[in-house]
C-alpha positions as a printed NumPy array, in Angstrom:
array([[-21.489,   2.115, -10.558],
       [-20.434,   1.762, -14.071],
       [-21.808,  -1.936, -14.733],
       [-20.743,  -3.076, -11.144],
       [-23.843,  -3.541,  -8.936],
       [-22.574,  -3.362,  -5.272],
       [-24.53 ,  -5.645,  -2.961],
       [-25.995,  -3.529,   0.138],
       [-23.97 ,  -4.126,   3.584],
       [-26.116,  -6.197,   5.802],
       [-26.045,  -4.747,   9.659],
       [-24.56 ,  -8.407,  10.483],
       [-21.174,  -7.634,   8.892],
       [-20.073,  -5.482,  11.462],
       [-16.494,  -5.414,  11.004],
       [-14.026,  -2.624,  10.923],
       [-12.57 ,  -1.496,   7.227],
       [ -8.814,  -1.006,   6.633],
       [ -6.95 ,   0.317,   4.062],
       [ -3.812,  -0.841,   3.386],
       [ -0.956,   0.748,   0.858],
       [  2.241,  -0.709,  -0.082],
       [  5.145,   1.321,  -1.88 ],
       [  5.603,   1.221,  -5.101],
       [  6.402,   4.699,  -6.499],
       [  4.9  ,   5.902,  -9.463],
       [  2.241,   2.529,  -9.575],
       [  0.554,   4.908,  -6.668],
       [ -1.375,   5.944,  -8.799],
       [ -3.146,   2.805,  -8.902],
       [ -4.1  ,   2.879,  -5.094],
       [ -5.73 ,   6.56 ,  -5.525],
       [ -7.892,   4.595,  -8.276],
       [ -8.668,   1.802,  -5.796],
       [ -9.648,   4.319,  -3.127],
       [-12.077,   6.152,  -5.418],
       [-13.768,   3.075,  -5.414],
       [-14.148,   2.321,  -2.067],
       [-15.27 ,   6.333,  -1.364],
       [-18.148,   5.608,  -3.063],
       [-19.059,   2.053,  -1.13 ],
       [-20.634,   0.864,   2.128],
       [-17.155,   0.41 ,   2.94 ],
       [-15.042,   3.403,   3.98 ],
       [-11.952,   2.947,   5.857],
       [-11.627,   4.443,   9.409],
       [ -7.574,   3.062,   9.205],
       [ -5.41 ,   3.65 ,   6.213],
       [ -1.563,   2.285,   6.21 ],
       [  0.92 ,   3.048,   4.013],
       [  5.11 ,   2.604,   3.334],
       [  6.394,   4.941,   0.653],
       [  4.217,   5.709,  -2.117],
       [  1.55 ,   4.23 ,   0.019],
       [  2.181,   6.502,   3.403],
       [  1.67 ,   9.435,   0.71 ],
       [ -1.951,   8.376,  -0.311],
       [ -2.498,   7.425,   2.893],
       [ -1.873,  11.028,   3.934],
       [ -3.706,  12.399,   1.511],
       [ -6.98 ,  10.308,   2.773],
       [ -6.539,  10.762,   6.492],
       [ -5.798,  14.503,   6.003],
       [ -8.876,  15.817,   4.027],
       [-12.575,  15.47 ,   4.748],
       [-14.687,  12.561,   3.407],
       [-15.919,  14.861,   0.326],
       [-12.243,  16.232,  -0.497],
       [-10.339,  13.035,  -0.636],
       [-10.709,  11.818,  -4.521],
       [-10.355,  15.652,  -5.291],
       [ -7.345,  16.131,  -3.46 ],
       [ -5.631,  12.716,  -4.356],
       [ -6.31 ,  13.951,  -8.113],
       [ -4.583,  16.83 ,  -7.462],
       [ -1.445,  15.616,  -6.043],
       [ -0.825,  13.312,  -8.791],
       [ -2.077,  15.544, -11.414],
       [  0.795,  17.913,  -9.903],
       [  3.656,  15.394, -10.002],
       [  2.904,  13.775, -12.979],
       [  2.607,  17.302, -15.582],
       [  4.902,  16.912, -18.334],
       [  8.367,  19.175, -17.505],
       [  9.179,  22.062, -19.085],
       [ 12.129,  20.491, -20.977],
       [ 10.017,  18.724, -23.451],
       [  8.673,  22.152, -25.027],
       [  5.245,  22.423, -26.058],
       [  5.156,  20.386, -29.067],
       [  6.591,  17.392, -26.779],
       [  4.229,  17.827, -23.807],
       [  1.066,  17.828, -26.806],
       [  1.919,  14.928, -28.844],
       [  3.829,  12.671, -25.542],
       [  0.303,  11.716, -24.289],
       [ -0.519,   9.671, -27.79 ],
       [  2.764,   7.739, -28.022],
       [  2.204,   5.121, -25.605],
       [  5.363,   3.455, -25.712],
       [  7.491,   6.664, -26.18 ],
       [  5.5  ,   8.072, -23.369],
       [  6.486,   5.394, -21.416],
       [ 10.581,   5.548, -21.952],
       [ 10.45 ,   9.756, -22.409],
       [  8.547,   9.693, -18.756],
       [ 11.163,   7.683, -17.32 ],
       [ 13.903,   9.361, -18.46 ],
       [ 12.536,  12.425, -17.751],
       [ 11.914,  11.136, -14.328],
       [ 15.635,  10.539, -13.674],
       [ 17.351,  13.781, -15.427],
       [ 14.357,  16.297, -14.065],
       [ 12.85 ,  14.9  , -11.534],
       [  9.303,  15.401, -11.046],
       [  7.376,  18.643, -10.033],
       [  6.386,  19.038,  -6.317],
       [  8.284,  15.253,  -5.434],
       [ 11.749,  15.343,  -6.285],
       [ 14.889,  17.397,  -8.154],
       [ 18.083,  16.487,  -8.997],
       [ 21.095,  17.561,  -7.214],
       [ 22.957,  20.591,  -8.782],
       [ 25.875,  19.372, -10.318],
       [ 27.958,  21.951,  -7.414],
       [ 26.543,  19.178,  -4.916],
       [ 29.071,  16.732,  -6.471],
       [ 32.323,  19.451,  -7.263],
       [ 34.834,  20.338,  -4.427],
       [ 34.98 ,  16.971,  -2.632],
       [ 31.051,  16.848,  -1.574],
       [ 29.621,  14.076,  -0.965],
       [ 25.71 ,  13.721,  -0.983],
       [ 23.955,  11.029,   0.224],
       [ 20.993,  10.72 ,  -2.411],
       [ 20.979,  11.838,  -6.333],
       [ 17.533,  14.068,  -5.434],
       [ 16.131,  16.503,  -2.979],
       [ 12.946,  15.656,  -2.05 ],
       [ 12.626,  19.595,  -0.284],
       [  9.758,  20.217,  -2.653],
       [  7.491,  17.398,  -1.43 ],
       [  7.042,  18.565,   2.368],
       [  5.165,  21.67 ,   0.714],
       [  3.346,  19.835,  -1.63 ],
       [  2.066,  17.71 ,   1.325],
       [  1.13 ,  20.256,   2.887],
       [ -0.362,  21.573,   0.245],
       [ -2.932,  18.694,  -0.531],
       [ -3.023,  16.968,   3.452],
       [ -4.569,  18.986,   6.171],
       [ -1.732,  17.771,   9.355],
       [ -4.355,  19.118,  12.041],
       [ -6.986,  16.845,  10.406],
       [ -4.799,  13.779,  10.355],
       [ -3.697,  14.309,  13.981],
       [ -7.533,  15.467,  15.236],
       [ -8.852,  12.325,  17.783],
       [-12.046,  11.61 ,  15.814],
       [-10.228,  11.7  ,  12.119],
       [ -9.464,   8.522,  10.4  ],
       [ -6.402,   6.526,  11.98 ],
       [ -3.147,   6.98 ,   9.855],
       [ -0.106,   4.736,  10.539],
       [  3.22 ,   4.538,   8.242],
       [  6.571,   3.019,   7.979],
       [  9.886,   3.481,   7.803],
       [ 13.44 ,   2.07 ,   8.805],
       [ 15.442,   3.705,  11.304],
       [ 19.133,   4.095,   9.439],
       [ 21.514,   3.862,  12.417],
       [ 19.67 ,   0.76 ,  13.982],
       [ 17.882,  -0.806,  11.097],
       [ 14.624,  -1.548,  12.607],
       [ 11.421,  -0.859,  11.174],
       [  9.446,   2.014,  12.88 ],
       [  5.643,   2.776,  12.415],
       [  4.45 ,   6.065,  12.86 ],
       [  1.04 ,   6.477,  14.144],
       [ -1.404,   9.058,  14.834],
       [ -2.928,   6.81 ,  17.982],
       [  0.428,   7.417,  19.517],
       [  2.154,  10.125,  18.406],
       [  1.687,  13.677,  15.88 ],
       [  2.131,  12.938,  12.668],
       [  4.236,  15.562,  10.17 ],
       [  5.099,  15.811,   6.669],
       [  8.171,  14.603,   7.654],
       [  6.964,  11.209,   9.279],
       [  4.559,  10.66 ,   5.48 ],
       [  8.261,  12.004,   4.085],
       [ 10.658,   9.505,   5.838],
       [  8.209,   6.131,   4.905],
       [  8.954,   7.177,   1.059],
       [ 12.979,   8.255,   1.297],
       [ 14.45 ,   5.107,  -0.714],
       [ 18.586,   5.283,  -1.095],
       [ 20.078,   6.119,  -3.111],
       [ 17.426,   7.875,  -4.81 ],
       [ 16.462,   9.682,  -1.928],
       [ 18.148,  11.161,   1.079],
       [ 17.172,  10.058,   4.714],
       [ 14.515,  12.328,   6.641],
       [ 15.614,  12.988,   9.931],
       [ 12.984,  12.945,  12.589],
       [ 14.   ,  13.873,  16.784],
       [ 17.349,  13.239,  16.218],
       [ 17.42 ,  10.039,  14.389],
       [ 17.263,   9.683,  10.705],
       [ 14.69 ,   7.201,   8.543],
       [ 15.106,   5.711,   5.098],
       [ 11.925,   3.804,   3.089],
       [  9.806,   1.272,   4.765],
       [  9.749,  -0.822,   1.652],
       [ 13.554,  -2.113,   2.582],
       [ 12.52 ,  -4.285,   5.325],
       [  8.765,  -4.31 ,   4.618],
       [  6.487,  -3.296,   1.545],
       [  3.091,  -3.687,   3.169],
       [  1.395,  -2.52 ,   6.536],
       [ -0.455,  -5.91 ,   6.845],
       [  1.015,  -7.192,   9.836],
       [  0.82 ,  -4.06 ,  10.988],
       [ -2.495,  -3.521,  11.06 ],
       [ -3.786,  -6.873,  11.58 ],
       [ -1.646,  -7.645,  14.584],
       [ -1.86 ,  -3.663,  16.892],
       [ -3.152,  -4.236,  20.386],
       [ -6.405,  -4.185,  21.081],
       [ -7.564,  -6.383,  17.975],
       [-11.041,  -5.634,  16.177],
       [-12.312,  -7.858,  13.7  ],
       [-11.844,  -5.987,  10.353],
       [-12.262,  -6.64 ,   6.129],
       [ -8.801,  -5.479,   5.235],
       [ -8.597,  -3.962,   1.527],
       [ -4.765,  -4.403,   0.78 ],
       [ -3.641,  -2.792,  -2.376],
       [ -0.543,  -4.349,  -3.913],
       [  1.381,  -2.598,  -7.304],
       [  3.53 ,  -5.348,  -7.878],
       [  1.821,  -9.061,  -9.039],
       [  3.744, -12.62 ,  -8.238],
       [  2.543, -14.02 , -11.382],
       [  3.837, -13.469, -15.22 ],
       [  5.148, -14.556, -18.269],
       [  8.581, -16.453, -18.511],
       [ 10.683, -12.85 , -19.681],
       [ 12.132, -13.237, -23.204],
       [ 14.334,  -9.83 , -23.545],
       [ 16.655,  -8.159, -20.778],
       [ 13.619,  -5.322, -20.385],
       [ 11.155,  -8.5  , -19.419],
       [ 13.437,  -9.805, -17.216],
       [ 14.625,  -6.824, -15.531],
       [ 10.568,  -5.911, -15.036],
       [  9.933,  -9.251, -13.97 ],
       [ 12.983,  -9.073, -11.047],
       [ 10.838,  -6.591,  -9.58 ],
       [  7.683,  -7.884,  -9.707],
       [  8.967, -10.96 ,  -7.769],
       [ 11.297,  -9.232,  -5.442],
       [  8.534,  -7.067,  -4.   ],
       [  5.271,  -9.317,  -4.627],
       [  7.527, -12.458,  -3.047],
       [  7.798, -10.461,   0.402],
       [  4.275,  -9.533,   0.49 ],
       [  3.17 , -12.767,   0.043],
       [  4.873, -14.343,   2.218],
       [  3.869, -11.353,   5.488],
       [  0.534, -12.504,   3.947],
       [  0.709, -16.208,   4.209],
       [  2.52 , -15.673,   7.924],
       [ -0.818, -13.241,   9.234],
       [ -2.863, -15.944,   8.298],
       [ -1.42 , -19.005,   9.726],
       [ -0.472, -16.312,  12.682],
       [ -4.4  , -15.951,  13.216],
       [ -5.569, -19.157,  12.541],
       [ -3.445, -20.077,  15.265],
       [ -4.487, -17.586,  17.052],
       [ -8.384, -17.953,  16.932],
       [ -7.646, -22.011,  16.934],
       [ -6.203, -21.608,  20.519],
       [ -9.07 , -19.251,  21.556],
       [-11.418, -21.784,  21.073],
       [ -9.144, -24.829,  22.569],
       [ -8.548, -23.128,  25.422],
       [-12.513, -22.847,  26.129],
       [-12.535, -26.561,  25.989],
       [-10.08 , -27.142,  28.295],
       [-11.155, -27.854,  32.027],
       [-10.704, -25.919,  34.681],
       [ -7.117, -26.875,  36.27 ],
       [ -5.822, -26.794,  32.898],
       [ -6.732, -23.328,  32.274],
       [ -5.528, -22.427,  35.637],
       [ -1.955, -23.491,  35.118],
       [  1.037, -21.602,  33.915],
       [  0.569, -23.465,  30.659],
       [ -2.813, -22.683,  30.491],
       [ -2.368, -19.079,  31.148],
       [  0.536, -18.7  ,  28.425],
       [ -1.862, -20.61 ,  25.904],
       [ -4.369, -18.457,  26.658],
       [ -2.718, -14.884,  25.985],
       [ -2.057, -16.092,  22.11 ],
       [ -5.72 , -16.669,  21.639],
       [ -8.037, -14.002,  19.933],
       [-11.47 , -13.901,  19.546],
       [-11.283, -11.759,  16.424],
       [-11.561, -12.664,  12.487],
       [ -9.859, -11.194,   9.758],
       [-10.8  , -10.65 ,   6.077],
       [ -8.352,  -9.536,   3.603],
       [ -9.324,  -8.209,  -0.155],
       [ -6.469,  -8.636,  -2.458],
       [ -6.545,  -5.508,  -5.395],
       [ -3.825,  -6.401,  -6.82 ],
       [ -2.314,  -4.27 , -10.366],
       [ -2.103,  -6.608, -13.174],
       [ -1.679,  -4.139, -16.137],
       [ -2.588,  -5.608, -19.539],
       [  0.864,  -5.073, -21.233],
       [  4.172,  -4.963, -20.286],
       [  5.002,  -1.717, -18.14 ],
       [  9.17 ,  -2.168, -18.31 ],
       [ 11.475,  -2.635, -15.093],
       [ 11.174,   1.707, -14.999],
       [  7.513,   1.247, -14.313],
       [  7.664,   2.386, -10.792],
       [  9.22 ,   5.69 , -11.973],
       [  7.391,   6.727, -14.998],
       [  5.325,   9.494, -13.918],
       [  3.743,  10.012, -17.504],
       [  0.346,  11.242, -17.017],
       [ -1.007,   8.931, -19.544],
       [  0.303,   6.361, -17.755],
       [ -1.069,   7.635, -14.296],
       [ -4.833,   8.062, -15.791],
       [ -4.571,   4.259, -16.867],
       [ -3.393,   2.928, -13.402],
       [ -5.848,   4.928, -11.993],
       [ -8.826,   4.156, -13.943],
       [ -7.621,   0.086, -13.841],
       [ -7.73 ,   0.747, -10.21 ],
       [-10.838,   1.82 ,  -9.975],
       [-12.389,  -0.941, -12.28 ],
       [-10.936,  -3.384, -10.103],
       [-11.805,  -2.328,  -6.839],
       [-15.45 ,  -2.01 ,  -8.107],
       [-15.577,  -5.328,  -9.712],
       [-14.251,  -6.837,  -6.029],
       [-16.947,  -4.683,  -4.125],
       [-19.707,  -6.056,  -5.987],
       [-18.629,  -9.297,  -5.336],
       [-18.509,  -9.111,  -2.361],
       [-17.095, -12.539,  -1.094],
       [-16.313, -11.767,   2.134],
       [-20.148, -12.067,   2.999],
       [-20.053, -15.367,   2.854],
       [-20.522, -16.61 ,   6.372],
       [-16.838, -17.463,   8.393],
       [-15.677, -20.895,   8.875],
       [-15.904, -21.598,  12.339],
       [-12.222, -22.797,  12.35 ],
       [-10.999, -20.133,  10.443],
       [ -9.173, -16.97 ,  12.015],
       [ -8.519, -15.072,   8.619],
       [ -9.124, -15.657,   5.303],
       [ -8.117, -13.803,   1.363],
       [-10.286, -12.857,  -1.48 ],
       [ -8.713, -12.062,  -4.854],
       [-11.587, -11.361,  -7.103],
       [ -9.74 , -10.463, -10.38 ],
       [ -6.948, -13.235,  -9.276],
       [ -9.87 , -16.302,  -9.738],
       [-11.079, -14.645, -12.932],
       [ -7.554, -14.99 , -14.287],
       [ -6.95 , -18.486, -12.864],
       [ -4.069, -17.074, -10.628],
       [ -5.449, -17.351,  -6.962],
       [ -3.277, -19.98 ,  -4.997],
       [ -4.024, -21.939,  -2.621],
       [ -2.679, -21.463,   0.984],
       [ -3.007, -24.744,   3.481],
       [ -2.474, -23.861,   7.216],
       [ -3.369, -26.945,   8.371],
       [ -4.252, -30.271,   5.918],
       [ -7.624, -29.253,   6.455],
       [ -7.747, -25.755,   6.717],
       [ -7.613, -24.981,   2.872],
       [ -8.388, -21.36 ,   1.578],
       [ -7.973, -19.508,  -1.776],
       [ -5.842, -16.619,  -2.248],
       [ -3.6  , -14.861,  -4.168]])
């Protein structure tokens, strides 16, 4: 697969494959590159995640057959990324070969028009007369545009690929997952994990209204390695935003740089919690089997017991680390320039971590969970992560 040889999947790796989307606006695009990928691999999902951007793709994946998912992914952000009308034809031709121009012109275009099939901006009769909206956009267009590109009887069917996303609840502030092994999913549900204030207005659901997952929490991890009952899986989690960079040397760098940290900082550290969580976890499993018999039979023992797991968790780090600087408007520049890169640098990295393929190696015994960066240990950026003196892994 272009230049990447993917090793075969030996019958002993039987674990379960996740798929796991963070938000991150118009750096989607990377995911849908990451997922074209993984179509193509012994490794196709049978759970996808996703908050905001993420619960889109997600959606997208879950609601269309095997065959149809690249296609259809295409198509969605082939729809919301077509140049508007207000450039004119001579703008929409000659946008795609001014990379920097395209850059700022897509933002700004972003923010005065809105994007096609996602989100408008608020007639300007919203604001007269004393009215008071709650978001600058309308995001009306993107429940038919889901529906458009997501087949809801597929996502909801029993045997279709499990779909779970988040959101905040606005009146009580907790975080809420919608998921199709407990309830129906709608547009509305994929709509409410992506409604960030004050960009976007809330989605109300039954009576109680949700915001964007991304304010409490940008990833599904936890999410998905933590839901009762536990199966051992290889977790691919997909992140837009990357902890590591140059010390900024303009306003632009630094406000890009803000962001980076702000939402790679958080996902780090759900990261570094699920694995200590699990270590622990799979430490006390095997503790507990030591123990003798009127220990284990104790109220102690019994407590100790039900935080024990037999399970082990890999997780795959595909992380976007574009090659230049993308400016703090990254995450709403819907160029289509700039989408075909993402997506095409998220496909190249997703192959390059499928052919190698680390989590083959065999599993500690001590070890509950570990991380693989691939492209992060090229680049000399993988961290290490101690749960224990000497319990040591490698991740990013």
């Amino acid at each position: 697969m272009d230049g990447h040889t993917i090793p075969p999947r030996p019958d002993s790796y039987d674990k379960k494959v996740a798929l796991v989307l963070q938000g991150g606006g118009a750096l989607g695009s990377y995911q849908a590159g990451v997922y074209e990928a993984l179509a193509d691999s012994p490794y196709l999902p049978d759970w996808v995640a996703g908050i905001s951007i993420g619960a889109i793709n997600a959606a997208i994946i879950a609601g269309n057959a095997p065959e149809r998912r690249v296609e259809r992914l295409r198509q969605f952000w082939e729809r919301i990324t077509a140049p508007p009308a207000s450039l004119g034809a001579w703008g929409q031709a000659l946008l795609p070969n001014w990379p920097v121009d395209r850059r700022q012109t897509g933002a700004t275009n972003a923010l005065l028009f809105g994007q096609a099939g996602f989100f408008s901006p608020r007639p300007v009769f919203d604001w007269l007369f004393g009215g008071q909206p709650t978001s600058f956009y309308d995001t009306a267009a993107l429940k038919s545009t889901l529906e458009s590109v997501a087949d809801f009887d597929r996502i909801n069917h029993a045997d279709g690929i499990r779909l779970s996303v988040g959101a905040v609840n606005v009146r009580t502030g907790n975080f809420a997952y919608f998921d199709t092994a407990e309830i129906t999913i709608r547009p509305e549900h994929i709509m409410a994990s992506g409604a960030l204030p004050p960009g976007f207005p809330a989605v109300e659901i039954d009576g109680e209204h949700y915001w964007d997952g991304g304010l409490v929490s940008n990833t599904p991890l936890q999410y998905v390695l933590t839901k009762i009952p536990r199966r051992s899986r290889l977790t691919f989690q997909v992140d837009v935003f990357h902890a590591r960079g140059a010390v900024p040397t303009s306003l632009e760098e630094v406000a890009e740089r803000d962001k980076d940290i702000r939402y790679s900082s958080r996902t780090r550290a759900a990261t570094d919690r699920m694995l200590e969580t699990h270590d622990v976890r799979h430490n006390i499993n095997t503790l507990w089997h030591k123990l003798p018999e009127e220990l284990r039979d104790t109220p102690e023992g019994r407590f100790l017991y039900a935080y024990g797991c037999v399970t082990t968790m890999d997780i795959a780090q595909v992380i976007y680390r574009p090659k230049d600087g993308q400016g703090q408007s990254k995450d709403y520049e819907f160029s289509a320039g700039t989408m075909r890169e993402r997506w095409a640098q998220g496909r190249e990295d997703a192959l390059a971590t499928l052919a190698a393929a680390p989590w083959l190696a065999p599993m500690p015994p001590e070890i509950g969970a570990r991380t693989f960066d691939v492209l992060g240990n090229v680049l000399g950026e993988a961290h290490s992560h101690a749960v224990h003196p000497s319990l040591t892994q490698e991740h990013a």
